[in-house]
MARROTI-346100 format. One line per field, with one value per residue: x, y, z of N, C-alpha, C, O in turn; residue in one letter. Coordinates in nm, 4 decimals, padded with zeros to 6 digits. Layout:
BEGIN
n.x [X_...]
n.y [Y_...]
n.z [Z_...]
ca.x [X_...]
ca.y [Y_...]
ca.z [Z_...]
c.x [X_...]
c.y [Y_...]
c.z [Z_...]
o.x [X_...]
o.y [Y_...]
o.z [Z_...]
residu [a_...]
END
This chain:
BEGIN
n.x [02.7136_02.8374_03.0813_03.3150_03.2869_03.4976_03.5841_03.6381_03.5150_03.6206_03.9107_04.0957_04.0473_04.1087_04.3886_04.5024_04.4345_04.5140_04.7806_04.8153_04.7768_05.0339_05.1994_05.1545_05.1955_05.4695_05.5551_05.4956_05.6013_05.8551_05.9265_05.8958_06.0595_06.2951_06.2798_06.3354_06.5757_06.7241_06.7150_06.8433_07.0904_07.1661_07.1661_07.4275_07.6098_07.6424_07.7311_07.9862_08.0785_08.0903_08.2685_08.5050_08.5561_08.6311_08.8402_09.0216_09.0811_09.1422_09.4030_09.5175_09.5168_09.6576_09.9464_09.9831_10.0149_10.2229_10.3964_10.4338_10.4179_10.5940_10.6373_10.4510_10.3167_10.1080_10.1770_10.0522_09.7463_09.7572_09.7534_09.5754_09.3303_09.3968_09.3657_09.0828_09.0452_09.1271_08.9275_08.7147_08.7649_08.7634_08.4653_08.3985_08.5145_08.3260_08.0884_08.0985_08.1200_07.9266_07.7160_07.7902_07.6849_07.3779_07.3928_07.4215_07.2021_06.9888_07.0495_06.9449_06.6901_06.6057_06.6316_06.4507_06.2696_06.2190_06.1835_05.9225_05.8141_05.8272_05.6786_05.4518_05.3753_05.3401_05.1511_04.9208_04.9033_04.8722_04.6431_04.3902_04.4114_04.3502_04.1231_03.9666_03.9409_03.9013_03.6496_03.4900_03.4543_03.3425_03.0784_03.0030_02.9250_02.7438_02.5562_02.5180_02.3766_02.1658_01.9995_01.9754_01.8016_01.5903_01.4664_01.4348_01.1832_01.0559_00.9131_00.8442_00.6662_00.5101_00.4410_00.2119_-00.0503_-00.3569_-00.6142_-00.9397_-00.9871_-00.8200_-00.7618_-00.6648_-00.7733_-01.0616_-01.1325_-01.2644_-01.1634_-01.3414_-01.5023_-01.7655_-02.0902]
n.y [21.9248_22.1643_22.4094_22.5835_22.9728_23.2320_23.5012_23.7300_23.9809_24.2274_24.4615_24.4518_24.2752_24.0596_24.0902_24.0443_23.7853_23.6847_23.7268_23.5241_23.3092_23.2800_23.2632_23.0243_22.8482_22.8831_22.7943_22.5612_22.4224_22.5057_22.3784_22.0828_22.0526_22.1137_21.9079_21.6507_21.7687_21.7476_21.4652_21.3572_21.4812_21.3374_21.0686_21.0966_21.2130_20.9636_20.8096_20.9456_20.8994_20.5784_20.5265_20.6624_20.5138_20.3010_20.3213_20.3965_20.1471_19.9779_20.1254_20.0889_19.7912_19.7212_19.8321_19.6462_19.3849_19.4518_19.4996_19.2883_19.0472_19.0212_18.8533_18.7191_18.9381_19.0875_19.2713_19.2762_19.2660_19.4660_19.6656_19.6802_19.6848_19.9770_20.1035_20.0352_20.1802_20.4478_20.4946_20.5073_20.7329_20.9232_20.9629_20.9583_21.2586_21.4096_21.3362_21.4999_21.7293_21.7285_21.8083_21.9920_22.1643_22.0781_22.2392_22.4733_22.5308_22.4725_22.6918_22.9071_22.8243_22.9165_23.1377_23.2951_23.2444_23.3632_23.6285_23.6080_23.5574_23.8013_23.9693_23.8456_23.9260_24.1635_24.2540_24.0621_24.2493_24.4980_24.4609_24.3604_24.5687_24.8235_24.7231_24.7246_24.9676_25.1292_24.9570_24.8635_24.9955_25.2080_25.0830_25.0065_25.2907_25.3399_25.1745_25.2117_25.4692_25.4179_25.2536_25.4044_25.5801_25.4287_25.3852_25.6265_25.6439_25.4659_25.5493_25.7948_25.6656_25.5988_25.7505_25.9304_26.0497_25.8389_25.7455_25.7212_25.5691_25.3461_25.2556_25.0165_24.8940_24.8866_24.6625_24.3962_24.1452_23.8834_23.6645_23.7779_23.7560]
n.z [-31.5325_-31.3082_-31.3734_-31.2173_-31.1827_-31.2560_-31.0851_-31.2742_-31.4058_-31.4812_-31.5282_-31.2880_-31.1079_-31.2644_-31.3578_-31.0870_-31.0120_-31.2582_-31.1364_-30.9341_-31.0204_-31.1513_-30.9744_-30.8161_-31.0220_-31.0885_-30.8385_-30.8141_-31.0385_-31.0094_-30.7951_-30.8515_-31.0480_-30.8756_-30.6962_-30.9168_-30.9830_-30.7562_-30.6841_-30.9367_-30.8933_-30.6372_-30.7052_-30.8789_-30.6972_-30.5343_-30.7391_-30.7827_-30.4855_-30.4901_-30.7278_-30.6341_-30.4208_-30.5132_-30.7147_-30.5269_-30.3702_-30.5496_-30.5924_-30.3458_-30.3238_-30.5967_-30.5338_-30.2288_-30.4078_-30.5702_-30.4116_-30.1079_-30.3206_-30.5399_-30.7257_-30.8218_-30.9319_-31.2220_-31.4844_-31.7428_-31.6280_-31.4658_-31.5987_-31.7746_-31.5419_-31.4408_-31.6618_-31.6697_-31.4509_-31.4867_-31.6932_-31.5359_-31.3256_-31.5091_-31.5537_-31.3271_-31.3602_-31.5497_-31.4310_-31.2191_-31.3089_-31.4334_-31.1851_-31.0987_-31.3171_-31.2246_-31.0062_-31.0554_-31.2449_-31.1049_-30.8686_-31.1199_-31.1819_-30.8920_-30.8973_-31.0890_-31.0347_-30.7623_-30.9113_-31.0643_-30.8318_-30.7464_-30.9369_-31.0315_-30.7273_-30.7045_-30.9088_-30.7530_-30.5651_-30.6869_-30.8862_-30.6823_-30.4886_-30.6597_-30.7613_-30.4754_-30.4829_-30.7014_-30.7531_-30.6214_-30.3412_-30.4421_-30.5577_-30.3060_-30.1568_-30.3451_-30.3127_-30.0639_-30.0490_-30.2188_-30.0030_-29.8226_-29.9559_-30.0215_-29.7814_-29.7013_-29.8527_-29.8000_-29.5196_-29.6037_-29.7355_-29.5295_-29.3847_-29.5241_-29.5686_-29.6531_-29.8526_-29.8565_-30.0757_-30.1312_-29.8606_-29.6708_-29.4425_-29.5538_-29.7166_-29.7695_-29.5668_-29.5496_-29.8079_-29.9457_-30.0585]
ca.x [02.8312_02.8972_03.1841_03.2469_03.3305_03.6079_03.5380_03.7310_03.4353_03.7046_04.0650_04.1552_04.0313_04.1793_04.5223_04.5346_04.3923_04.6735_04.9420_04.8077_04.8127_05.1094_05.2891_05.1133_05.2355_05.6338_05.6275_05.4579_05.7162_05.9838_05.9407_05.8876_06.1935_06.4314_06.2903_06.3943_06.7129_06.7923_06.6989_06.9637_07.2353_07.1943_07.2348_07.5637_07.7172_07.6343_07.8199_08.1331_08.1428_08.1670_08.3858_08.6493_08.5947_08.7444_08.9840_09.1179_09.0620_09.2007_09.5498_09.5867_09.5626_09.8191_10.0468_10.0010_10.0658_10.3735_10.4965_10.4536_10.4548_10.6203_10.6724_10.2993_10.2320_10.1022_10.1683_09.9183_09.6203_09.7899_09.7381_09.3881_09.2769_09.4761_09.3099_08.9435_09.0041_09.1173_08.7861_08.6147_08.8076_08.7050_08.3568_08.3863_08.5182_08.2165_07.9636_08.1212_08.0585_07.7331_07.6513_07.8021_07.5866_07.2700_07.3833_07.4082_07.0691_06.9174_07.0484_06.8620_06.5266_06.5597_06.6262_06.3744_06.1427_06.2341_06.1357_05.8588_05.7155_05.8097_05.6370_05.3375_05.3098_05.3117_05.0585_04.8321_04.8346_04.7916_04.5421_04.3143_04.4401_04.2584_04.0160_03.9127_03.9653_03.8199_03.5360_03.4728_03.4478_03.2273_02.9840_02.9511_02.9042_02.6039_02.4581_02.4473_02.2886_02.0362_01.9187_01.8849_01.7190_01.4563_01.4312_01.3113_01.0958_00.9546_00.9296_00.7503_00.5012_00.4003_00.3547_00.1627_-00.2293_-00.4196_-00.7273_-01.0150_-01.0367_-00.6984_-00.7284_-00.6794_-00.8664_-01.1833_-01.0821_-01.2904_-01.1080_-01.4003_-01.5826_-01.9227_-02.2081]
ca.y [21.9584_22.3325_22.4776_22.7403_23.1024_23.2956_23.6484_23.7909_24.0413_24.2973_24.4146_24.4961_24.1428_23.9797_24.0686_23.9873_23.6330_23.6301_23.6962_23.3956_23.1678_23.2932_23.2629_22.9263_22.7677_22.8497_22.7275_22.3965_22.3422_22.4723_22.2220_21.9589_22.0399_22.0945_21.7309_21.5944_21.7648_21.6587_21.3112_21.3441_21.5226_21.2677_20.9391_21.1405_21.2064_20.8276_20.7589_20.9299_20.8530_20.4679_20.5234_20.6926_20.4081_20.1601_20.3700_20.3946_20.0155_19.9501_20.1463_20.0313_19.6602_19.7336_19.8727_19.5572_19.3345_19.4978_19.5016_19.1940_18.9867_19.1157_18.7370_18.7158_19.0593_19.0739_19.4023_19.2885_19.2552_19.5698_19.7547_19.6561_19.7495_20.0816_20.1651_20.0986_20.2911_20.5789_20.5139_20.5381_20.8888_21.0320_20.9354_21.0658_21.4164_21.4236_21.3036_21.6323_21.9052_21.7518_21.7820_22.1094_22.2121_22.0966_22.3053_22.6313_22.5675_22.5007_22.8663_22.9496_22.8603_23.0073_23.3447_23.2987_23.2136_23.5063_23.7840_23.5348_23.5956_23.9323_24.0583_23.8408_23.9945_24.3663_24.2154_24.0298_24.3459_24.6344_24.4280_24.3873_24.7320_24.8922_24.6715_24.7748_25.1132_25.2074_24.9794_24.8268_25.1000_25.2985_25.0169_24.9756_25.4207_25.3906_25.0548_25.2699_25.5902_25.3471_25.1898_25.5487_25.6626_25.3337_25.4229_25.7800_25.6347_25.3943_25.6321_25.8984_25.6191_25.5098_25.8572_25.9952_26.0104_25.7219_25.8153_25.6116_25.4527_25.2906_25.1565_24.8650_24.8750_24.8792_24.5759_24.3099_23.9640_23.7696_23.6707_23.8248_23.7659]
ca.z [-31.4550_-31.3850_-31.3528_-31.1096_-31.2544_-31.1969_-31.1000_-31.4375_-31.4910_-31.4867_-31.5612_-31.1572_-31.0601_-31.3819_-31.3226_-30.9550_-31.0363_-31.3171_-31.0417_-30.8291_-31.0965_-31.2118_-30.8461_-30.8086_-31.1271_-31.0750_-30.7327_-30.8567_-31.1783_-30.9172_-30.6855_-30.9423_-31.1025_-30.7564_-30.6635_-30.9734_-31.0028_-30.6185_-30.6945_-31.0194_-30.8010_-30.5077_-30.7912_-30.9237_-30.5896_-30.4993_-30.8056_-30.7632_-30.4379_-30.5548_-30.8316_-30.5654_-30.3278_-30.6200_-30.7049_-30.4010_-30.3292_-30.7129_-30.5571_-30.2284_-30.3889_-30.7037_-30.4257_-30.1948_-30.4957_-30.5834_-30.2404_-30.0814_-30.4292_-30.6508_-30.8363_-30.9028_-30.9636_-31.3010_-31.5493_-31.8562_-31.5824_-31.3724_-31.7825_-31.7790_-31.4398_-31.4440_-31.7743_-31.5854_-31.3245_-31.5397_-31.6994_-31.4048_-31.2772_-31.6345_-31.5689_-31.2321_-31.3121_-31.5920_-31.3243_-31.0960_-31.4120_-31.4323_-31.0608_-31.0871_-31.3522_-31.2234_-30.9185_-31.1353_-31.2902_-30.9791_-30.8674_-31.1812_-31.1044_-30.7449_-30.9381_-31.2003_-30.9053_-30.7067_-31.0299_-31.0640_-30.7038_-30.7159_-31.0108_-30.9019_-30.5517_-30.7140_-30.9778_-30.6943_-30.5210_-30.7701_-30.9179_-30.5342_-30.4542_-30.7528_-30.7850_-30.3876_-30.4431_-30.8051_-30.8135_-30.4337_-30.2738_-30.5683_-30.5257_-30.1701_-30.1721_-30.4166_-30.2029_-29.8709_-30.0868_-30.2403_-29.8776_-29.7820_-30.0158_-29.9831_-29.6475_-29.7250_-29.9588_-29.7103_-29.4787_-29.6485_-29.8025_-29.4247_-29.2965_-29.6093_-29.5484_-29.7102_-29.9051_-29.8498_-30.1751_-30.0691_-29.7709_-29.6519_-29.3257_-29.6040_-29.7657_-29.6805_-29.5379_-29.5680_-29.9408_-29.9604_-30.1358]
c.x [02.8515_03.0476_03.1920_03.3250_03.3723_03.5934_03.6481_03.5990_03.4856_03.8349_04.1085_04.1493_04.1271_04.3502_04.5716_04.5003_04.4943_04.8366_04.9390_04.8060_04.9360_05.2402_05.2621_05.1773_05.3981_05.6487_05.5593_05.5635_05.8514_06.0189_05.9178_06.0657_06.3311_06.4062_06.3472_06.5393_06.7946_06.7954_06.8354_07.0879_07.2199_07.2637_07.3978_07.6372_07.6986_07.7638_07.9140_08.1565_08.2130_08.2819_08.4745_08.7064_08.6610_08.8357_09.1091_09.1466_09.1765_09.4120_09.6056_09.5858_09.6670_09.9536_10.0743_10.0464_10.2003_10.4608_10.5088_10.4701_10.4659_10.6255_10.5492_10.2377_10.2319_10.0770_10.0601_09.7457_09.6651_09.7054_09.6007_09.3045_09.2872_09.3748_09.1624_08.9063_09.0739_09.0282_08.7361_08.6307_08.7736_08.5587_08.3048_08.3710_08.3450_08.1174_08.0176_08.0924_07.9235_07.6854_07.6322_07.7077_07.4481_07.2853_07.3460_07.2331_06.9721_06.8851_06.9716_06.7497_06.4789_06.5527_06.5354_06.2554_06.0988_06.1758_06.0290_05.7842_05.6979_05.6747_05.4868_05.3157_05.2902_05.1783_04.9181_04.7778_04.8092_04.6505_04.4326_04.3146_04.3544_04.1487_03.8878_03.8506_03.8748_03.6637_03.4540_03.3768_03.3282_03.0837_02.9293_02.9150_02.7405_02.5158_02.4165_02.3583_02.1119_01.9370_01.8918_01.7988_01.5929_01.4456_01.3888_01.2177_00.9939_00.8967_00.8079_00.6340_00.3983_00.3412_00.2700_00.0063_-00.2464_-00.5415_-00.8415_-01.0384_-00.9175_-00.6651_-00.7423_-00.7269_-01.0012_-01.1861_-01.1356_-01.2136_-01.1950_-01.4643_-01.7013_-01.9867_-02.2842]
c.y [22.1092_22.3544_22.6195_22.8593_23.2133_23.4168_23.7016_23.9174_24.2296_24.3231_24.4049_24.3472_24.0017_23.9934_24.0175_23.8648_23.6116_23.6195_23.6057_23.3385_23.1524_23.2389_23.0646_22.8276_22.8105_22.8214_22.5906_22.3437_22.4255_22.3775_22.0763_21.9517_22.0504_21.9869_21.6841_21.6365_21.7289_21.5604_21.2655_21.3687_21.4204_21.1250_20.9983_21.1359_21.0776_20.7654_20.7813_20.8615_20.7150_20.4552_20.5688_20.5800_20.2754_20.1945_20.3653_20.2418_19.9746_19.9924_20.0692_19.8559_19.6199_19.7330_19.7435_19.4275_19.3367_19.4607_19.3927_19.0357_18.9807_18.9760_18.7515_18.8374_19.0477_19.2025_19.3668_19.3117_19.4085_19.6759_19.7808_19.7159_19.8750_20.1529_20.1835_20.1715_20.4588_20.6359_20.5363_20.6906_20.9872_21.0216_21.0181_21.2095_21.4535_21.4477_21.4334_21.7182_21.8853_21.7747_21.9731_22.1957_22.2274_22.1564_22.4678_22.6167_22.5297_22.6429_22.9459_22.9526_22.9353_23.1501_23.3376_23.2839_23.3247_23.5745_23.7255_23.6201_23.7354_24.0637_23.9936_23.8667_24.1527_24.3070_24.1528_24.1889_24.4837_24.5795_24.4775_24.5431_24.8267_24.8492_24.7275_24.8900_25.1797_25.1223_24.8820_24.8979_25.2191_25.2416_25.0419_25.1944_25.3945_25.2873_25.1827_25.3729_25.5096_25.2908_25.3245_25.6184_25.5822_25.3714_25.5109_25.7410_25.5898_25.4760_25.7142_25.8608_25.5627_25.6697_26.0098_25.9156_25.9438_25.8046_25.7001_25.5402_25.3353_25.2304_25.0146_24.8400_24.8706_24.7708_24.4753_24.1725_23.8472_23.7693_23.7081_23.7933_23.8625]
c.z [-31.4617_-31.3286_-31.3313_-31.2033_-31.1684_-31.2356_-31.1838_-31.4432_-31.4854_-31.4930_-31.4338_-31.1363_-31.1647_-31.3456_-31.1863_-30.9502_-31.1297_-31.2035_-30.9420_-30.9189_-31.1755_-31.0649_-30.8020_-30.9119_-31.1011_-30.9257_-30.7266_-30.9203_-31.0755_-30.8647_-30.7591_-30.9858_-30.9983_-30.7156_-30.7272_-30.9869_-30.8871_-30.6040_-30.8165_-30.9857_-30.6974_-30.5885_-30.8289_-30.8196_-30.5362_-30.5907_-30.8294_-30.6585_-30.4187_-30.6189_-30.7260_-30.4745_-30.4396_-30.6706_-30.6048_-30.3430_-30.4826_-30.6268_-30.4513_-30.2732_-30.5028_-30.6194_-30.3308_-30.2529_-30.5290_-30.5073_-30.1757_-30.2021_-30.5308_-30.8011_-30.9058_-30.9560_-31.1498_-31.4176_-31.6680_-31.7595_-31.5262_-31.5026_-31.7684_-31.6601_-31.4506_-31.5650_-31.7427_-31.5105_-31.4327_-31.6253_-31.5873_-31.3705_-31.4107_-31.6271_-31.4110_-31.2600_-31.4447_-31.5275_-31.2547_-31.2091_-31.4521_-31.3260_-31.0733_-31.2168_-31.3439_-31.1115_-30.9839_-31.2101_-31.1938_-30.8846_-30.9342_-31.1544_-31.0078_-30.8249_-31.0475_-31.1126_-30.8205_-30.7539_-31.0353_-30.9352_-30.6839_-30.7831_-31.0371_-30.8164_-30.6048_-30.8032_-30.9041_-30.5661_-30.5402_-30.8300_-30.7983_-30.4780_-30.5391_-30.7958_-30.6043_-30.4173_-30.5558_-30.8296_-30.6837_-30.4028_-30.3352_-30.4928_-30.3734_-30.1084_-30.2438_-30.3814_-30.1250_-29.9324_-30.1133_-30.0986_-29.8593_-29.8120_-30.0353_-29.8384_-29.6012_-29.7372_-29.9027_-29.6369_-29.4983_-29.7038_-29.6378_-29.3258_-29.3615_-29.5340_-29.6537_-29.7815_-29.8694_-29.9436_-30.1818_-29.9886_-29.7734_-29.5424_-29.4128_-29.6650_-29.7225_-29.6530_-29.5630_-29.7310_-29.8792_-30.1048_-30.1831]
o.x [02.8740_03.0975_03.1353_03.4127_03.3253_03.5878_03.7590_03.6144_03.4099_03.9059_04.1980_04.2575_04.1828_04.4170_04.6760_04.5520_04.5746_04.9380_05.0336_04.8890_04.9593_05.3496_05.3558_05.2103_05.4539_05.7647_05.5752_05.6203_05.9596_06.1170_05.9289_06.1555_06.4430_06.5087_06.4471_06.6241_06.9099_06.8698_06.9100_07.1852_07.3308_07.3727_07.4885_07.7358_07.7802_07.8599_07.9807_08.2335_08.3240_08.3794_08.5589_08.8231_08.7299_08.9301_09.2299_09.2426_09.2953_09.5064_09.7084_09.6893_09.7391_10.0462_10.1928_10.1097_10.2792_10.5699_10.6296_10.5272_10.3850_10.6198_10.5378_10.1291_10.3324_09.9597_09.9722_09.6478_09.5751_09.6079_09.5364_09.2131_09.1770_09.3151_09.1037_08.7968_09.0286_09.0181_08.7268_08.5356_08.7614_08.5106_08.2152_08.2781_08.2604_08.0508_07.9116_08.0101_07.8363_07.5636_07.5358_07.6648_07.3827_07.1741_07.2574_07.1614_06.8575_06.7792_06.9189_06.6920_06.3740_06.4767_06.5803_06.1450_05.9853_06.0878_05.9614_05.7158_05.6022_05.6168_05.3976_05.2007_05.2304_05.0775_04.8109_04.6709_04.7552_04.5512_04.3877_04.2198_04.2870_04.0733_03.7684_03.7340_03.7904_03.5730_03.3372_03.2557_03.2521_03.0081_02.8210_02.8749_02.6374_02.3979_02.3071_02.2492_02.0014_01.8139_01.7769_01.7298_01.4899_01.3230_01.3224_01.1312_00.8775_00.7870_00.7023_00.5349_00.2851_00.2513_00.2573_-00.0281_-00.1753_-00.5545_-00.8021_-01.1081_-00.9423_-00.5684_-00.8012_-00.7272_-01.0902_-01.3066_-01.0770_-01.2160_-01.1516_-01.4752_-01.7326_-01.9432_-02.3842]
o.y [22.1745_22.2948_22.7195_22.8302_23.2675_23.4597_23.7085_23.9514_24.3267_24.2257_24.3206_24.2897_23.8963_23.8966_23.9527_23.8145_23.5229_23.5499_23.5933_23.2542_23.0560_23.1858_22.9949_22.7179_22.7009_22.8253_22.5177_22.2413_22.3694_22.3044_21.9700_21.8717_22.0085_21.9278_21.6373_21.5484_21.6876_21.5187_21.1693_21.3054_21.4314_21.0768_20.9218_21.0623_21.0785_20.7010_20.6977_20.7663_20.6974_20.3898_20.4794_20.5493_20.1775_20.1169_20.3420_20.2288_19.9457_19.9142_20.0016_19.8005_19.5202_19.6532_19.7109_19.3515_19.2427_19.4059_19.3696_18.9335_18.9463_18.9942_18.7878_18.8413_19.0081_19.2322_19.4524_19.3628_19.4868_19.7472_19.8848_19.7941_19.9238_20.2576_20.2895_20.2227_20.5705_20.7559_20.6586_20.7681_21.1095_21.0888_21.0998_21.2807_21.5302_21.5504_21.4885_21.8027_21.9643_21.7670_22.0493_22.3057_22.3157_22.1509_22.5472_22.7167_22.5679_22.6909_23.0421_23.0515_22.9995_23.2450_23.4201_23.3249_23.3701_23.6227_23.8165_23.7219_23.7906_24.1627_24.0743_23.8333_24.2406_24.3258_24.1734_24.2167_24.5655_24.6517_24.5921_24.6087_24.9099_24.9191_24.7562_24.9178_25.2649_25.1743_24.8474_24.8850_25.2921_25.2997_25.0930_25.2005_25.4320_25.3001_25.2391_25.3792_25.5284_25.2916_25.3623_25.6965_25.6436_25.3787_25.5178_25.7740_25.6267_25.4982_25.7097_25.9298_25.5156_25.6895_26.1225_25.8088_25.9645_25.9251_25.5840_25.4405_25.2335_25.1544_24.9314_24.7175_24.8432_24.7637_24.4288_24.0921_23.7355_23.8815_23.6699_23.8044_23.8353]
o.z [-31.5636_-31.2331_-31.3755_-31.2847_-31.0683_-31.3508_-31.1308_-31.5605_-31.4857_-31.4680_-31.4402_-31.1486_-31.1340_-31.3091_-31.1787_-30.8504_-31.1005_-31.1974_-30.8642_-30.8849_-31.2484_-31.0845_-30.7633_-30.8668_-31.0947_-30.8847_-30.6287_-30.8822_-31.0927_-30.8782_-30.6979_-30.9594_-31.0279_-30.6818_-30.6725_-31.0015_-30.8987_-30.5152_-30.7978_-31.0269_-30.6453_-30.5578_-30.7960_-30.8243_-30.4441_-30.5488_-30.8903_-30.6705_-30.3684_-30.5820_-30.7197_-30.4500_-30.4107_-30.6854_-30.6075_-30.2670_-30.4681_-30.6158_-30.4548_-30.2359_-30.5045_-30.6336_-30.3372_-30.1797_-30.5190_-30.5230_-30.1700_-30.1639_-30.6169_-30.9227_-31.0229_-31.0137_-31.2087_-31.4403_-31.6786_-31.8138_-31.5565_-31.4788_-31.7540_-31.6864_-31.4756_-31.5397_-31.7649_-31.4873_-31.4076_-31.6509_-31.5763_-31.3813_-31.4034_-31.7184_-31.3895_-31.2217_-31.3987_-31.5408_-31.2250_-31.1738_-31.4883_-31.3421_-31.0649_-31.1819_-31.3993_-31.0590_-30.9523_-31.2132_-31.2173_-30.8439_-30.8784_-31.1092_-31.0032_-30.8056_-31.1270_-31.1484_-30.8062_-30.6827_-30.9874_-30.9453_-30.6297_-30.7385_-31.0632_-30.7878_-30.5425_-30.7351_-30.9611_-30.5119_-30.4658_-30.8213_-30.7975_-30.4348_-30.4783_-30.8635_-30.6134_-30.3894_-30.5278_-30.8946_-30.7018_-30.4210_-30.2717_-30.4150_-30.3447_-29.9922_-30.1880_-30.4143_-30.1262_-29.8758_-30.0623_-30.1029_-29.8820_-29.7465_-30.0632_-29.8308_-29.4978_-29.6561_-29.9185_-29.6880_-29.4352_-29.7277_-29.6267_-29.2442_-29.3137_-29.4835_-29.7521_-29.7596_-29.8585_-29.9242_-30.2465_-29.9937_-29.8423_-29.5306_-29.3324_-29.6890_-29.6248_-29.7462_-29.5910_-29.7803_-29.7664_-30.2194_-30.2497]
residu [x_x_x_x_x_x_x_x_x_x_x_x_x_x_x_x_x_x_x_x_x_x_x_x_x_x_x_x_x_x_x_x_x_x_x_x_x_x_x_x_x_x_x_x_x_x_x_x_x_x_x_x_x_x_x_x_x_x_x_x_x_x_x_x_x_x_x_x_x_x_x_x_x_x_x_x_x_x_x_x_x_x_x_x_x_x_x_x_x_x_x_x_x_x_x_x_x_x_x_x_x_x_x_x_x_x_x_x_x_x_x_x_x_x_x_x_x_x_x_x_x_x_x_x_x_x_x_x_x_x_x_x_x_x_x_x_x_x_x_x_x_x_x_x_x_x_x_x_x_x_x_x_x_x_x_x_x_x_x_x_x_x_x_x_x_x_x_x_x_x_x_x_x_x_x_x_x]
END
């Protein structure tokens, strides 16, 4: 099995490959973590909005009780209900400072994401930038000299006189005896 190899065989290239894997990895565990915390904020606001709808169902039925029969209305069960639903509205406002906190650390990530991308994008392109420029650019300078200077070379070996012990027009093609 090989495994392919990652041009590292310098610092210019090394850091600009650190600021893509560095830009790459917080917008993976970003988005992991704003799914899950939108999937945890969507169950919470599901669940106040229940809890308000029985609250509000819980009153407007105490109130109808009261009001149209007041004989049967019953204060030990009224106690008991009353006391669930003020469980419930304490469980509510909980469920809202947790919503509201995974809103504030949601803000967080975006800004931790932000300095994140930022200081990977100067890092993916000082890296490439100096890596062009100081050792690119060098290279591809002492390529073109080298072809030129084989191309003298050639050059000057095809329009140099031959000697006769050299040629190759004397050379026989066929075996002899």
């Amino acid at each position: 099995m090989d495994i392919p190899h990652i041009p590292t065989d310098n610092l210019y290239k090394f850091i600009s490959l650190s600021g893509v894997a560095i830009f790459l990895l917080f917008i993976v565990f970003s988005s992991q973590k704003l799914i899950e915390l939108s999937t945890k904020s969507f169950e919470i606001s599901k669940s106040i909005a229940v809890a308000k709808v029985d609250c509000e169902e819980f009153k407007q039925e105490s109130s109808r009780e009261l009001y149209f029969e007041p004989s049967k209305f019953n204060y030990e069960n009224l106690t008991k209900q009353n006391y669930n639903q003020q469980r419930k509205l304490a469980e509510i406002a909980i469920d809202n400072e947790q919503l509201r906190s995974i809103f504030h650390f949601q803000a967080l990530i975006f800004i931790v994401l932000a300095i994140c991308a930022i200081i990977s994008s100067f890092m993916i392109k000082y890296g490439f930038s100096l890596w062009y420029y100081q050792v690119q650019l060098p290279q591809d300078d002492l390529l073109q000299k080298q072809i030129i200077l084989i191309e003298k070379q050639i050059s000057s070996f095809n329009s140099e006189p031959t000697s006769k012990d050299h040629s190759i027009s004397e050379i026989p093609l066929s075996p002899q005896s």
